[in-house]
Structures are given as structure tokens and as C-alpha cells.
NUKE-671010 format. One line per 4 residues: number of its first residue (from 1); for each residue x, z, y of N, C-alpha, C, O. Coordinates in steps of 0.05 Angstrom, whole numbers. Layout:
NUM> X/Z/Y/X/Z/Y/X/Z/Y/X/Z/Y  ...
//
This chain:
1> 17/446/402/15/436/375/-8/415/373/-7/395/358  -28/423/390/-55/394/386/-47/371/393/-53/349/384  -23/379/417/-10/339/421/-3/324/407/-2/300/412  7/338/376/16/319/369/-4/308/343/0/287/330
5> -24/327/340/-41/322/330/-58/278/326/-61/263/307  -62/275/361/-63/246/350/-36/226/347/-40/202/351  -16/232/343/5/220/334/6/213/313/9/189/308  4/232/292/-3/238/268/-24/217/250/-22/203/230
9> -43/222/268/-58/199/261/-61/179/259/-73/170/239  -50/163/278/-39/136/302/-16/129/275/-16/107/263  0/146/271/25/135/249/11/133/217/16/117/199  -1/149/216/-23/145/184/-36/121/181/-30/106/162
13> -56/115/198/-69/83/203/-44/66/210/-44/44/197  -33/68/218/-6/43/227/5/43/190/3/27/171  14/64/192/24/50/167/6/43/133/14/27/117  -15/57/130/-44/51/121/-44/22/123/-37/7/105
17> -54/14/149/-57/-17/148/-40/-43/144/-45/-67/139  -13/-27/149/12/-49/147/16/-45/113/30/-61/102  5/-24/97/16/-24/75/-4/-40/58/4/-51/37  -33/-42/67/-56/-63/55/-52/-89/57/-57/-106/40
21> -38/-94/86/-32/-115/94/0/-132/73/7/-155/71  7/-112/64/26/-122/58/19/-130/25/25/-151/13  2/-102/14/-10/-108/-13/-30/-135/-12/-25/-145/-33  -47/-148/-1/-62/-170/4/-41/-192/5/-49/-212/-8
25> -17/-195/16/-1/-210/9/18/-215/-10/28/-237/-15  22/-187/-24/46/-188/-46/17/-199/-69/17/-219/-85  -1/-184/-66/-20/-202/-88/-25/-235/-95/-29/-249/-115  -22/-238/-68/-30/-271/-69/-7/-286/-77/-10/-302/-95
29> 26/-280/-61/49/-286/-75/47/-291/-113/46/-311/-128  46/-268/-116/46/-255/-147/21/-282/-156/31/-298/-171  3/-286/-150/-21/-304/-163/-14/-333/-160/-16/-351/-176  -3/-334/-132/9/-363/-130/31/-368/-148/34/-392/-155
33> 48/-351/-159/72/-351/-179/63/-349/-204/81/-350/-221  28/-345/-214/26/-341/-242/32/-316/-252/46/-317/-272  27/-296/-244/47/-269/-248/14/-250/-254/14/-244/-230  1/-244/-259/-20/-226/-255/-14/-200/-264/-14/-192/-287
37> -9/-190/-244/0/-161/-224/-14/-147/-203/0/-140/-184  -34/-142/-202/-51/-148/-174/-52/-115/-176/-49/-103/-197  -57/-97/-146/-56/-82/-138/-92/-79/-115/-94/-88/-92  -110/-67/-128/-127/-63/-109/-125/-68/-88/-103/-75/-80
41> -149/-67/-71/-145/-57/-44/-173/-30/-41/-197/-35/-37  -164/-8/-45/-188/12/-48/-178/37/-37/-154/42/-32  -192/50/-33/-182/82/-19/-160/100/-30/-149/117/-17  -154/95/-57/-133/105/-63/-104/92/-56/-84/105/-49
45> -105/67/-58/-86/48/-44/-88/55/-16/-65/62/-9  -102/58/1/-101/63/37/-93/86/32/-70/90/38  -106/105/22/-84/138/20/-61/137/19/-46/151/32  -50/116/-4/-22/123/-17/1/114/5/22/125/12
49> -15/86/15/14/74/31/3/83/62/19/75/79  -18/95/72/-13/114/93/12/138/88/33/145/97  -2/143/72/17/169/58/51/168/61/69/177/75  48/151/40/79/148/37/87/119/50/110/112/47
53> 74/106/61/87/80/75/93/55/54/74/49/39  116/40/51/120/28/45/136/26/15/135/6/1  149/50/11/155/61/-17/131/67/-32/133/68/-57  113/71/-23/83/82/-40/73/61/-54/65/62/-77
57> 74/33/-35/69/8/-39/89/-3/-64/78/-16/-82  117/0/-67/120/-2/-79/123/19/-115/134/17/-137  106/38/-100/106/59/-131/82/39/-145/81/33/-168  62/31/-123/35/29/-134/45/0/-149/35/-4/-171
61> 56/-14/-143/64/-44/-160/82/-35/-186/78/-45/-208  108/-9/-180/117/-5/-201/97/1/-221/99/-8/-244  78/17/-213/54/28/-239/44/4/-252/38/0/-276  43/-12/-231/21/-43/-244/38/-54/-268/28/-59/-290
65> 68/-56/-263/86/-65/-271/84/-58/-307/79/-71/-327  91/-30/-299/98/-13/-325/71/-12/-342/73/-8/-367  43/-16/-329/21/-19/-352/22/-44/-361/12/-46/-384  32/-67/-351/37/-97/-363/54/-90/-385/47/-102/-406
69> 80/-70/-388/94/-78/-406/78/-51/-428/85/-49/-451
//
């Protein structure tokens, strides 16, 4: 059971950073378009889209979304 222990990890940071990475860019899109929508980049954002990956990413823009309207 400890083997797979750093796997676990290795897939949390992988997707953690691809999901920051992705929020740092959907932000700048969104600003270059005039849109202000912006999504942190803070520890609850690295939790969420470690967490949940790339759907998390987009829960966290749906929320942005829905406090605009």
C-alpha cells in the first residue's frame, strides 16, 4: 500500500500545477477580451484543481461567473 503512496502525490502536483497553469491563462484571455472574471491564484485554487483537476477549474470560474451576475 506505501507504493502507491508517492503516486498519489506525483498525480496531485501534476494536476495542481496544470490547473494554475491553466487558470493564469484563462485569466489573461478573459482580460485581453475585456471580460473581468479573474480567478486567484491562492491555496484554495491549488487545492481545488489538484483535487478535482480540471473540472474544479472550471467550478471555480463557474462561481466567478454566477457572483458577476
Amino acid at each position: 500500500m506505501s507504493e502507491g503512496r508517492p503516486g498519489i502525490i506525483v498525480n496531485f502536483l501534476v494536476r495542481a500545477l496544470i490547473g494554475m497553469a491553466l487558470i493564469f491563462f484563462v485569466n489573461e484571455f478573459l482580460s485581453s477580451r475585456g471580460i473581468n472574471a479573474a480567478v486567484g491564484l491562492n491555496a484554495v485554487t491549488f487545492l481545488t484543481s489538484g483535487t478535482l483537476g480540471i473540472p474544479g477549474v472550471a467550478l471555480l470560474y463557474g462561481i466567478v461567473f454566477y457572483r458577476i451576475l
